[in-house]
Rosetta silent file (secondary structure, phi, psi, omega in degrees, C-alpha in Angstrom):
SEQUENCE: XXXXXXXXXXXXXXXXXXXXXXXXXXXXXXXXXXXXXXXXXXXXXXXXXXXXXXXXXXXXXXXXXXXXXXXXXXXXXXXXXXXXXXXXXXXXXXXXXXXXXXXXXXXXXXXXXXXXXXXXXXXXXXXXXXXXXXXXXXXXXXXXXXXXXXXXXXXXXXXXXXXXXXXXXXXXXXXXXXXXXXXXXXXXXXXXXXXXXXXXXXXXXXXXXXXXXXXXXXXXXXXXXXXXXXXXXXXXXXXXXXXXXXXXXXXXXXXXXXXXXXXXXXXXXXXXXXXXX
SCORE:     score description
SCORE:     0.000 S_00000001
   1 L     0.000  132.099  159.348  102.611   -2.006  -11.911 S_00000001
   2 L   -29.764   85.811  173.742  104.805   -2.269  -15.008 S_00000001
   3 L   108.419  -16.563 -162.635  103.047   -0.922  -18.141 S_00000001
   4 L   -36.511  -46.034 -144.297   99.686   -0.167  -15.735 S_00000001
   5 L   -99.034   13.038 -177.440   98.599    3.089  -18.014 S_00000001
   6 L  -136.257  125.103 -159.310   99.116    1.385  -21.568 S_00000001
   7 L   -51.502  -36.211 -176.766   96.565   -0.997  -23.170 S_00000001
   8 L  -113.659  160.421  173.951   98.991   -3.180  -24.153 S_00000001
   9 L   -82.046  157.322 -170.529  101.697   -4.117  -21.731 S_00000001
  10 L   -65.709  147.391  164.950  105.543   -3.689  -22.087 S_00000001
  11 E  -135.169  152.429 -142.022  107.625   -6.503  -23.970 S_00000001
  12 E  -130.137   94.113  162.781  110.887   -7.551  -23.197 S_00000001
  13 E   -76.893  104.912  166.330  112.745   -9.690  -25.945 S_00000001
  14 E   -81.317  114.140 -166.997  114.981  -11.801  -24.805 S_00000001
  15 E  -108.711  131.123  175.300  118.222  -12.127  -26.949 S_00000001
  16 E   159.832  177.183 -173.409  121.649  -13.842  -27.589 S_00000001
  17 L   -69.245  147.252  177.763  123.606  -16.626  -28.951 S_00000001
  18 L   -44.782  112.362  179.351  122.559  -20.399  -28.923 S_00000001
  19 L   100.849   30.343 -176.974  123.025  -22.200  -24.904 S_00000001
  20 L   -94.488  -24.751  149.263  123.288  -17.797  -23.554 S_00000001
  21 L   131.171    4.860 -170.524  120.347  -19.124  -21.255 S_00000001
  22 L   -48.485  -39.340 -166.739  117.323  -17.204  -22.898 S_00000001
  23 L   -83.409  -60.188 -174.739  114.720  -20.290  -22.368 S_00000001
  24 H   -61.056  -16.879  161.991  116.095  -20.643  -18.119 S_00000001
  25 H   -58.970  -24.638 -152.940  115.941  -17.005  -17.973 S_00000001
  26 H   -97.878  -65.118 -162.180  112.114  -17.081  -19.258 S_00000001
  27 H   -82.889  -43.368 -174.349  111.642  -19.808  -16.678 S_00000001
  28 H   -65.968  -76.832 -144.611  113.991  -18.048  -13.456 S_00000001
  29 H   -65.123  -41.469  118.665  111.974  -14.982  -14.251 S_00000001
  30 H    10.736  -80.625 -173.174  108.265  -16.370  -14.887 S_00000001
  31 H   -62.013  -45.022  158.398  108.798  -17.705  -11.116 S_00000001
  32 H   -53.017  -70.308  176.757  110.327  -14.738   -9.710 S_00000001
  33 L   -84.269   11.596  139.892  107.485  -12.413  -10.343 S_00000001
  34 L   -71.201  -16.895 -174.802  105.075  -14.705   -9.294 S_00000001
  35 L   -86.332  -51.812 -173.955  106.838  -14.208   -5.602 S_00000001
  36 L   -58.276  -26.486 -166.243  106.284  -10.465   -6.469 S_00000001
  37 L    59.080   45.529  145.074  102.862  -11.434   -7.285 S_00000001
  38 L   -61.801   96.453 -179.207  103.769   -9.707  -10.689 S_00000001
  39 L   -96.793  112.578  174.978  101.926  -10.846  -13.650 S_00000001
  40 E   -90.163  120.807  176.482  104.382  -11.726  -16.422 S_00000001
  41 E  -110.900  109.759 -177.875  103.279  -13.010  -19.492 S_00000001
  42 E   -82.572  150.354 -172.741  105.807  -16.052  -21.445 S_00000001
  43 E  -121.552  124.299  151.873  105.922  -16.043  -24.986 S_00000001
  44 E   -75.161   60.104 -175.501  107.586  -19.077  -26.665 S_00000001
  45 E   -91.849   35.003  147.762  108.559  -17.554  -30.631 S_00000001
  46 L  -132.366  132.675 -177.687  110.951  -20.502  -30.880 S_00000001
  47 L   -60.066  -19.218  161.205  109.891  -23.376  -32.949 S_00000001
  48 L  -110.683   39.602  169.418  112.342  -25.477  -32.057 S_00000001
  49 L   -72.374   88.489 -167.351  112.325  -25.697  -28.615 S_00000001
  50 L   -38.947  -48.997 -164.241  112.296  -29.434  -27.854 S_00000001
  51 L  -158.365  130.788  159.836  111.006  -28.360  -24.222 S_00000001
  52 L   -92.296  140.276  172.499  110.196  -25.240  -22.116 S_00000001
  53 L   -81.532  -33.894  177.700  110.130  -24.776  -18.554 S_00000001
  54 L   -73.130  167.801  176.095  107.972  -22.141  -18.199 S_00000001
  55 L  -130.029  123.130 -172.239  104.628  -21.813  -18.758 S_00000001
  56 L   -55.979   56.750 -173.272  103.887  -20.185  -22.208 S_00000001
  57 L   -13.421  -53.643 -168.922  100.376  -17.964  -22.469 S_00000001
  58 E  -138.255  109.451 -161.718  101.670  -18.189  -25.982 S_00000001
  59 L  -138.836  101.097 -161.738  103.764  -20.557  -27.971 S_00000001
  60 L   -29.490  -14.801  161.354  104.709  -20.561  -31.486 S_00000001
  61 L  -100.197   18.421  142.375  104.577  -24.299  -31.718 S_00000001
  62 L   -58.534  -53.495 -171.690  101.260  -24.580  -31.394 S_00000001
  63 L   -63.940  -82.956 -135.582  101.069  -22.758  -34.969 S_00000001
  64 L  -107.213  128.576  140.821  104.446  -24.096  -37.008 S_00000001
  65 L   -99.842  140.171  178.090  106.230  -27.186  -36.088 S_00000001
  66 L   -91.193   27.008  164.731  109.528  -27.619  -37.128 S_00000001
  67 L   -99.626  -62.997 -164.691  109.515  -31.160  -37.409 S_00000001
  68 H   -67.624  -47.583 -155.716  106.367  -30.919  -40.382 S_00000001
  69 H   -72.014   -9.493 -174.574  108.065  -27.917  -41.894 S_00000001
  70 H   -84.662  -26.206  164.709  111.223  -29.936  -42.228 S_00000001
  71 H   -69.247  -40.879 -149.303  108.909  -32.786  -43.815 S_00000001
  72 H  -114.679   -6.436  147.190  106.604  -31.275  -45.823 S_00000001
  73 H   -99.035  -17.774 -173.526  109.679  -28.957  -47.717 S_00000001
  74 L    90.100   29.199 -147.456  112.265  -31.250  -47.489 S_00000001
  75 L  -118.209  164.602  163.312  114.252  -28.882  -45.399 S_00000001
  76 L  -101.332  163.983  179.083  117.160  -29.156  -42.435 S_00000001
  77 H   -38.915  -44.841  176.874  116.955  -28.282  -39.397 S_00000001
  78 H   -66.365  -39.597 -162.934  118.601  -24.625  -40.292 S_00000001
  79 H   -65.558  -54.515 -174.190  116.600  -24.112  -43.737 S_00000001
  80 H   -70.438  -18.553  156.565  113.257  -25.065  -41.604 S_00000001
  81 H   -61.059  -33.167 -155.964  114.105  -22.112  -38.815 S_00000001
  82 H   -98.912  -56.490 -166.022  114.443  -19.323  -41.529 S_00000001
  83 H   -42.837  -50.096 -146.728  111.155  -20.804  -43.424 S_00000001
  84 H   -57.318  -53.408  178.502  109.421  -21.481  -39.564 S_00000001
  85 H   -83.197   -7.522  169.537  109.971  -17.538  -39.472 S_00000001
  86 H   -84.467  -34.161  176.755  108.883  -16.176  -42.539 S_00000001
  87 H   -59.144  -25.618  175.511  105.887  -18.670  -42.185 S_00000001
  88 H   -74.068  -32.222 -171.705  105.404  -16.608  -38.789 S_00000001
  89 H   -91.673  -11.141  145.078  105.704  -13.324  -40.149 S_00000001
  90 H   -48.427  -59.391  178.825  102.472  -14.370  -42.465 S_00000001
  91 L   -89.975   10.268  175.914  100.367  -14.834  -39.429 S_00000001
  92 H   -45.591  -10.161 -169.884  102.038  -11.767  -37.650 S_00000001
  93 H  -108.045  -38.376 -151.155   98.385  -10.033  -37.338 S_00000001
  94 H   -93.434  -36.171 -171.447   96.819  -13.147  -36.199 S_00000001
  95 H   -59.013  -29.173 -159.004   99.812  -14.139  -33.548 S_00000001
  96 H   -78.670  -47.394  173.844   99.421  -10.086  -32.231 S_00000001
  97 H   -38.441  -44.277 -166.892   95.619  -10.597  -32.286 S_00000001
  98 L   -98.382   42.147  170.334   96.490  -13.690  -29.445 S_00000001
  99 L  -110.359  -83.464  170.901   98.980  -11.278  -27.869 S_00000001
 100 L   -32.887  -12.738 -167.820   97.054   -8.884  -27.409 S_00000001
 101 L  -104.870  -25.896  168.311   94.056  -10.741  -25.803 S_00000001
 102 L   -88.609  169.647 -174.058   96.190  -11.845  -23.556 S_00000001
 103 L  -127.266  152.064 -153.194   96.556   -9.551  -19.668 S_00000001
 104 L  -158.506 -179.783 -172.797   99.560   -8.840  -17.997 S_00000001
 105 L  -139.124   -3.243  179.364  101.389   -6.457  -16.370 S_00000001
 106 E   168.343  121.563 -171.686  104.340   -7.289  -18.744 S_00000001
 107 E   -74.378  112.014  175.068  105.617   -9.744  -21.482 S_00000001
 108 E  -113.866  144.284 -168.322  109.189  -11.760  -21.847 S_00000001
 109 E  -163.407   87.783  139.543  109.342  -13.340  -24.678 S_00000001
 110 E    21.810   75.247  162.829  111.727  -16.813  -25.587 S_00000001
 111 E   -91.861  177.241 -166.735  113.143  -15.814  -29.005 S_00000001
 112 L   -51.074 -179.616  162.773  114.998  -18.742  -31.074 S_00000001
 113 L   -97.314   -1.679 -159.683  117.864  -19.878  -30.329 S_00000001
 114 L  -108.869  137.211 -141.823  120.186  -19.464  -32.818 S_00000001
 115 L  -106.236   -4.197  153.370  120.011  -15.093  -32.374 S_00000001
 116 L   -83.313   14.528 -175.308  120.215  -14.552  -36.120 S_00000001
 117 L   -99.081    0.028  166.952  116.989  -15.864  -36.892 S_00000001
 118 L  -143.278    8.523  132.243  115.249  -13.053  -35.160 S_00000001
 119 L   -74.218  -22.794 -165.450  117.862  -10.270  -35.686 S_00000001
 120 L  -142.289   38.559 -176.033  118.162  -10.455  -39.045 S_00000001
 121 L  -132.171  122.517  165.675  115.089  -11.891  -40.616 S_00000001
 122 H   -74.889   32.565  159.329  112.182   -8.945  -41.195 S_00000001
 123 H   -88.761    7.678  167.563  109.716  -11.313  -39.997 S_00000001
 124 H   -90.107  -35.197  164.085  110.878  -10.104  -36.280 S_00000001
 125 H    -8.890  -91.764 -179.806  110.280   -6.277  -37.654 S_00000001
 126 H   -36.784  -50.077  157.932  107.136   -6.885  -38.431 S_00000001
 127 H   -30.255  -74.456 -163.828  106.361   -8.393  -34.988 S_00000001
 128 H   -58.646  -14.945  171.451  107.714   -5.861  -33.044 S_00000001
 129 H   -84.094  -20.108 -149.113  105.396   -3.115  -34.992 S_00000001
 130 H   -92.205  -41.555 -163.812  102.488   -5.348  -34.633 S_00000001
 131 H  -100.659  -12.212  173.092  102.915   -5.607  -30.557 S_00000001
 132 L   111.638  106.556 -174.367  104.059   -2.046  -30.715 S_00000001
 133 H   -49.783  -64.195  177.861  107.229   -0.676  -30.935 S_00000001
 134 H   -40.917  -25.229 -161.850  106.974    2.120  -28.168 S_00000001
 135 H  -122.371   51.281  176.848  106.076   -0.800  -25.350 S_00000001
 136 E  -147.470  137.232  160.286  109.383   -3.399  -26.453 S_00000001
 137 E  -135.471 -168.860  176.616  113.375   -3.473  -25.547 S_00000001
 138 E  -132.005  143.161  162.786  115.429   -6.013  -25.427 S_00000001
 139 E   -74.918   94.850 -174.626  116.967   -8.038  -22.984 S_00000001
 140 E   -96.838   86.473  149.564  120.574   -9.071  -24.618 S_00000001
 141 E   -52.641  129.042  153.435  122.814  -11.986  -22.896 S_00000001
 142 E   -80.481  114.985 -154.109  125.956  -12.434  -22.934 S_00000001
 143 E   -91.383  116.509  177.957  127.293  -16.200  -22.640 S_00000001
 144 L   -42.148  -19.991 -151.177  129.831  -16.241  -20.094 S_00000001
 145 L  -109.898  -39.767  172.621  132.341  -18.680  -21.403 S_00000001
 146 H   -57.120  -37.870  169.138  132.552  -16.517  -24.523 S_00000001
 147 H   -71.333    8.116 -153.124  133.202  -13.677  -21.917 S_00000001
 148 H  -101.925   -6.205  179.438  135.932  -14.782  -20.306 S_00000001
 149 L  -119.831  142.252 -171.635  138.713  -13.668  -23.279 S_00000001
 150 H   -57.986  -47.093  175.275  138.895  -10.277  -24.286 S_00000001
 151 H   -68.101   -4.116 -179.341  138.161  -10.996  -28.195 S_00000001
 152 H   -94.615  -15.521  172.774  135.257  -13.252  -27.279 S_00000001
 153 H   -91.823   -6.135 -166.746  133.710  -10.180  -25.017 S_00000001
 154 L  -116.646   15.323  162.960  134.291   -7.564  -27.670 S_00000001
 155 L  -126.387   17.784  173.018  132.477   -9.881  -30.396 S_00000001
 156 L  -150.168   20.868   94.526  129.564  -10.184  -28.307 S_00000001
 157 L   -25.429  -88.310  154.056  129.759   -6.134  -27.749 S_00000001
 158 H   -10.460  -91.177 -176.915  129.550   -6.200  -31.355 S_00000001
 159 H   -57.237   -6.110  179.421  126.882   -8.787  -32.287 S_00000001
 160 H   -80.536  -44.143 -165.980  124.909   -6.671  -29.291 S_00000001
 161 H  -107.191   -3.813  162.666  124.881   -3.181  -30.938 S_00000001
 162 H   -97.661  -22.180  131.942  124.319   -4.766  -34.105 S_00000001
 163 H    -4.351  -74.481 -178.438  121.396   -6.479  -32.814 S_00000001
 164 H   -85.526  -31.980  179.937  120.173   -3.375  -31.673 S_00000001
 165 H   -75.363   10.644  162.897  120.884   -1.258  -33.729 S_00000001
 166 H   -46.141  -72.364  179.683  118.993   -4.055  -36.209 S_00000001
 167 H   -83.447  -20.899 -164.381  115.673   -4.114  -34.224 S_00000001
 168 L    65.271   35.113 -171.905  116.209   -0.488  -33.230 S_00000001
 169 L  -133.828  147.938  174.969  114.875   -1.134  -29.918 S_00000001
 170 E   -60.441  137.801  168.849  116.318   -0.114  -26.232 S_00000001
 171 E  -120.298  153.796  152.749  118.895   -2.624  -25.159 S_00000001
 172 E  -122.904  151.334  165.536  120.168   -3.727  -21.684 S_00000001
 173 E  -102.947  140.637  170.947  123.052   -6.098  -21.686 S_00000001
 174 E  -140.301  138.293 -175.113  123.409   -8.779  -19.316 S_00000001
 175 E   -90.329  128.476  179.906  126.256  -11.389  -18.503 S_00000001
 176 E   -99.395  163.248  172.626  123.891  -14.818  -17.967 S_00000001
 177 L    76.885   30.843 -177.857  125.314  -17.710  -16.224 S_00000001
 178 H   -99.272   18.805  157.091  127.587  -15.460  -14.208 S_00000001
 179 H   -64.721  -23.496 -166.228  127.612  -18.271  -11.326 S_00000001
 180 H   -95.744   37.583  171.550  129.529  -20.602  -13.102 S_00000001
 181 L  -113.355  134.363  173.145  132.153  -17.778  -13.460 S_00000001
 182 L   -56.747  146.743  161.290  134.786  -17.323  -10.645 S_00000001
 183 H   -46.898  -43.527  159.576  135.085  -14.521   -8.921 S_00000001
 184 H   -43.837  -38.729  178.816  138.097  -13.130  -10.131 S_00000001
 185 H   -89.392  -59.322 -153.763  137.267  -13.929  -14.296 S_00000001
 186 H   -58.685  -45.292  173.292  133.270  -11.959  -13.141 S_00000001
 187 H   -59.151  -22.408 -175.068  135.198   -9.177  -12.200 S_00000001
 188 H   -75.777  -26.193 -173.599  137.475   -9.271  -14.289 S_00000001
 189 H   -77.557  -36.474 -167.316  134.774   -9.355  -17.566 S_00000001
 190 H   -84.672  -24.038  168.748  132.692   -6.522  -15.504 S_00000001
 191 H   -57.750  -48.088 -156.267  135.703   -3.913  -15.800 S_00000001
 192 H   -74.824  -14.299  175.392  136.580   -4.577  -19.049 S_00000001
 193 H  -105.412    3.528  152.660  132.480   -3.444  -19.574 S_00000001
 194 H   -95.245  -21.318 -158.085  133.162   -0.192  -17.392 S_00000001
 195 L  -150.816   89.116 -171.406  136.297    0.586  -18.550 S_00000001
 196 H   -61.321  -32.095  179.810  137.022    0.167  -22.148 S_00000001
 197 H   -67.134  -19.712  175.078  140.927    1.245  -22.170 S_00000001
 198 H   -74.194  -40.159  166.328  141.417   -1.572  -19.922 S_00000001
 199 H   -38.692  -56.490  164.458  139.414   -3.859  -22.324 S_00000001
 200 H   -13.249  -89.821  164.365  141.614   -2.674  -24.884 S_00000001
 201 H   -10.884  -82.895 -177.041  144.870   -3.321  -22.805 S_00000001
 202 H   -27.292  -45.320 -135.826  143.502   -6.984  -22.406 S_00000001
 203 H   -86.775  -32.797  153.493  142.967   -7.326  -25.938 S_00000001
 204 H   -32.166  -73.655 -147.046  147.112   -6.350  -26.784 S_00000001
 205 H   -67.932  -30.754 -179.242  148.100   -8.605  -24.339 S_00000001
 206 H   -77.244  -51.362  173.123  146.088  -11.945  -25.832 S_00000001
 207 L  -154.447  151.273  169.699  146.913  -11.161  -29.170 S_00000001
 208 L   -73.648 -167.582  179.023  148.642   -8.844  -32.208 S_00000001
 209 L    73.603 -136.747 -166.419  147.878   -8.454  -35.664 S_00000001
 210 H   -83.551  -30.110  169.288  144.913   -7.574  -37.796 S_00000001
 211 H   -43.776  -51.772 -163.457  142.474   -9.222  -35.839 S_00000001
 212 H   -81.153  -38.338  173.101  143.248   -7.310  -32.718 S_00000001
 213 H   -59.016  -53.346  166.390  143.499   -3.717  -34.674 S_00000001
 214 H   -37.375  -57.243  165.888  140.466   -4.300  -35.774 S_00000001
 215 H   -68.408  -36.605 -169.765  138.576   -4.946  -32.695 S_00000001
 216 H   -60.898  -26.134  176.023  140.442   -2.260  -30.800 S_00000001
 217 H   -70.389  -42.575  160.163  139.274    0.494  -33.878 S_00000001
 218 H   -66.856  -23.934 -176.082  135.629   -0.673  -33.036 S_00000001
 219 H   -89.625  -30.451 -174.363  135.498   -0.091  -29.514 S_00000001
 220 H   -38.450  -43.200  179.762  137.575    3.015  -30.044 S_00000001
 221 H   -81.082  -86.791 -155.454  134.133    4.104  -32.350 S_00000001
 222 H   -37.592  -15.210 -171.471  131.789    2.428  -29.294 S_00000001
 223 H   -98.369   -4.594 -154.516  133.636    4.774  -26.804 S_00000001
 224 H  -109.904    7.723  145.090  133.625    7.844  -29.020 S_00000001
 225 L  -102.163   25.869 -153.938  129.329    6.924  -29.185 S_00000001
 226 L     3.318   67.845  161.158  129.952    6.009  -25.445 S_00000001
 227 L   -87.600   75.190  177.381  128.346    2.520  -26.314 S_00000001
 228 L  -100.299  158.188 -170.870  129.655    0.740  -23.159 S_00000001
 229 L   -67.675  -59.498 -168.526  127.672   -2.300  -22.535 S_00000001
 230 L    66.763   63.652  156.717  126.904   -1.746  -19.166 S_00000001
 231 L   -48.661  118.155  147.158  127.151   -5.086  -17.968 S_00000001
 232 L  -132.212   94.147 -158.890  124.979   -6.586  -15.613 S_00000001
 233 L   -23.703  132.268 -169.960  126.009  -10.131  -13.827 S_00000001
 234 L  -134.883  139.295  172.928  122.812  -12.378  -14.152 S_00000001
 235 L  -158.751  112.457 -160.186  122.215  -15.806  -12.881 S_00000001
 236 L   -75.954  -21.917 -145.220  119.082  -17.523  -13.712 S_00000001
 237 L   -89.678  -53.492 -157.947  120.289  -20.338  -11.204 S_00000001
 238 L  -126.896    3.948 -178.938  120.535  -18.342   -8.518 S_00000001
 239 L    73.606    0.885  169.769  118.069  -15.671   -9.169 S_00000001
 240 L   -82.968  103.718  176.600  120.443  -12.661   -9.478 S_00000001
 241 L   111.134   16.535 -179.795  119.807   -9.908  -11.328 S_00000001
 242 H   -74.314  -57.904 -178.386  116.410  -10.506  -12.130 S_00000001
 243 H   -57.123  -30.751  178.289  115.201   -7.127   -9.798 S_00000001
 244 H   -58.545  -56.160 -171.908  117.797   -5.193  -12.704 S_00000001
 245 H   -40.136  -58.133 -173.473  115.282   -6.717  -15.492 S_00000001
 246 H   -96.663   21.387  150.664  112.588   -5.029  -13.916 S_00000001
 247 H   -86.093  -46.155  151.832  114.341   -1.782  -13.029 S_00000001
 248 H   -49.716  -23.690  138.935  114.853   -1.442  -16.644 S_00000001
 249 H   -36.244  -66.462  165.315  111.585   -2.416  -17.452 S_00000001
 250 H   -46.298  -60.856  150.346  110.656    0.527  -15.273 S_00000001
 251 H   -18.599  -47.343 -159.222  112.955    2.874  -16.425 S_00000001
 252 H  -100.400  -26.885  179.381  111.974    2.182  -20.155 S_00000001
 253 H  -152.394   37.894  155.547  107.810    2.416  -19.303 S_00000001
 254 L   102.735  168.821  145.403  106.946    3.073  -16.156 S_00000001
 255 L   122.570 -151.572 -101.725  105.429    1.234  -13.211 S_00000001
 256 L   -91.899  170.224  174.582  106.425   -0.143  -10.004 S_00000001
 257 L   -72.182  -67.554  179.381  107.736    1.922   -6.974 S_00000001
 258 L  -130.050   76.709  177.003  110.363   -0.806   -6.077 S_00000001
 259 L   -27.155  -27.670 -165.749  111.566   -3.113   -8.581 S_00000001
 260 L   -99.824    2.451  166.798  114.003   -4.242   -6.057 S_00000001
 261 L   -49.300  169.408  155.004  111.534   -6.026   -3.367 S_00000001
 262 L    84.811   19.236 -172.468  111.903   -9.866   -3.765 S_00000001
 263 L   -60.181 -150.760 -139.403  115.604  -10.646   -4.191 S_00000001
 264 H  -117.887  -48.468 -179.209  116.555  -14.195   -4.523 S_00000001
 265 H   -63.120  -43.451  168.586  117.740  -14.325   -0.729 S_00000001
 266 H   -27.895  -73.548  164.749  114.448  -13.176    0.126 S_00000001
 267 H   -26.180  -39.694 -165.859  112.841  -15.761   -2.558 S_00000001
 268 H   -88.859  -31.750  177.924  115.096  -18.391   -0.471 S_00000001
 269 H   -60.714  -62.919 -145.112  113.856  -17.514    3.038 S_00000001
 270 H   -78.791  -20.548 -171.118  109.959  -18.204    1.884 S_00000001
 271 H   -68.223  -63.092  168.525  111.288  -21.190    0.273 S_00000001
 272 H   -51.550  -14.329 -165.684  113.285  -22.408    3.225 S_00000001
 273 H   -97.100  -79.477 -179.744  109.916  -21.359    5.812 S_00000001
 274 H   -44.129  -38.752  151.784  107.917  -23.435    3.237 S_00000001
 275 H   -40.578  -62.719 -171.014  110.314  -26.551    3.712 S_00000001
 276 H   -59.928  -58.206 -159.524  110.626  -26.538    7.297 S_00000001
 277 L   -69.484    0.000    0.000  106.430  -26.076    7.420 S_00000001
């Protein structure tokens, strides 16, 4: 088990830009390790989530709604996310208190959607000390459509290691969505995240000027901290790459023998069995 020898269990933030798939990932994964007969515990901490799929042990709009906070200050939709989280980071002892109470073998946990409203506001700090630094990474997505041009994969490189190096927390990067990518652009996006001089290459060929010296001088500093992304193709859709989550999960705290039972084809077989019976 994931986390078995530590009172509280590991948590796994899931991170990235607004529509990168963080709520169906939540939902894919939820579902998954129920097949494993894994117990995963979802966290909702975004307030404006219209609707969830999953089903949330714990979910921040029971506390704040962002509909009253937009009423009762007088606020838009953006002003009442940055209040919705400082109003959260008030109750940070009491939301840890109902964290903590709950049992698990491991936590994922829905942050907003827009990914600066929990990178760069210290009411996620303050969480993450609360649930325990030592048992949290992060799970970072990449939005595929953004991936598919070299400056849109090296600015979400970027916003990744600034992320982490934000929260200060272990990251793995993952490309979500990577069904609705062809074969030919996912390979082509997973090189360019093995092999930075090729990235590079790419990034010449779309365009000159300051723009492109610039990104090429950052990854030149990511390879010379060997920050390669270390992509890994994800599809909530299709259940792929889910078995990675918790091999990194392992990796970072301990816990199962084989992360990699349960793949998706597997997952499809009990499904297909269950149909037919």
């Amino acid at each position: 088990m994931v986390g078995q020898d530590s009172g509280t269990p590991p948590v796994l933030f899931v991170v990235g830009t607004a529509g990168a798939g963080k709520s169906s990932l939540v939902t894919s994964f939820q579902r998954w390790s129920r097949f494993l007969e894994t117990d995963v515990i979802a966290v909702n901490l975004d307030p404006g989530a219209e609707r969830v799929h999953y089903d949330a042990e714990f979910d921040v709009r029971d506390l704040i709604s962002l509909t009253e906070v937009m009423t009762e200050y007088d606020l838009g939709p953006n002003g009442a996310q940055i209040l919705a989280a400082d109003l959260l980071a008030s109750q940070a002892g009491d939301v840890a208190e109902q964290l903590h109470a709950l049992t698990g073998e491991m936590m994922i946990v829905d942050t907003p959607g827009q990914v600066e409203l929990f990178a760069f506001r210290e009411a996620s700090n303050h969480l993450i000390e609360v649930l325990g630094r030592d048992q949290s990474a992060i799970i970072y997505l990449f939005d595929p459509m953004l991936s598919r041009s070299p400056s849109g994969f090296v600015s979400q490189m970027l916003l990744s290691s600034i992320v982490e190096f934000r929260l200060g927390l272990p990251t793995k990067n993952f490309l979500s969505k990577s069904d609705l990518l062809d074969p030919d652009e996912l390979e082509k996006i997973l090189e360019w995240s093995e092999r930075l001089e090729i990235l590079e290459m790419a990034l010449y060929d779309e365009a000159g000027g300051q723009r492109t010296e610039f990104a090429i001088n950052q990854l030149r500093l990511m390879q010379q901290f060997a920050q390669s992304p270390g992509l890994t193709p994800l599809s909530s859709e299709l259940e792929e790459g889910l078995a990675d989550i918790l091999t990194f999960a392992q990796a970072m705290f301990g816990g199962m023998n084989d992360a990699r039972d349960g793949f998706a084809s597997d997952i499809e077989h009990e499904k297909d069995v269950d149909d037919f019976v």
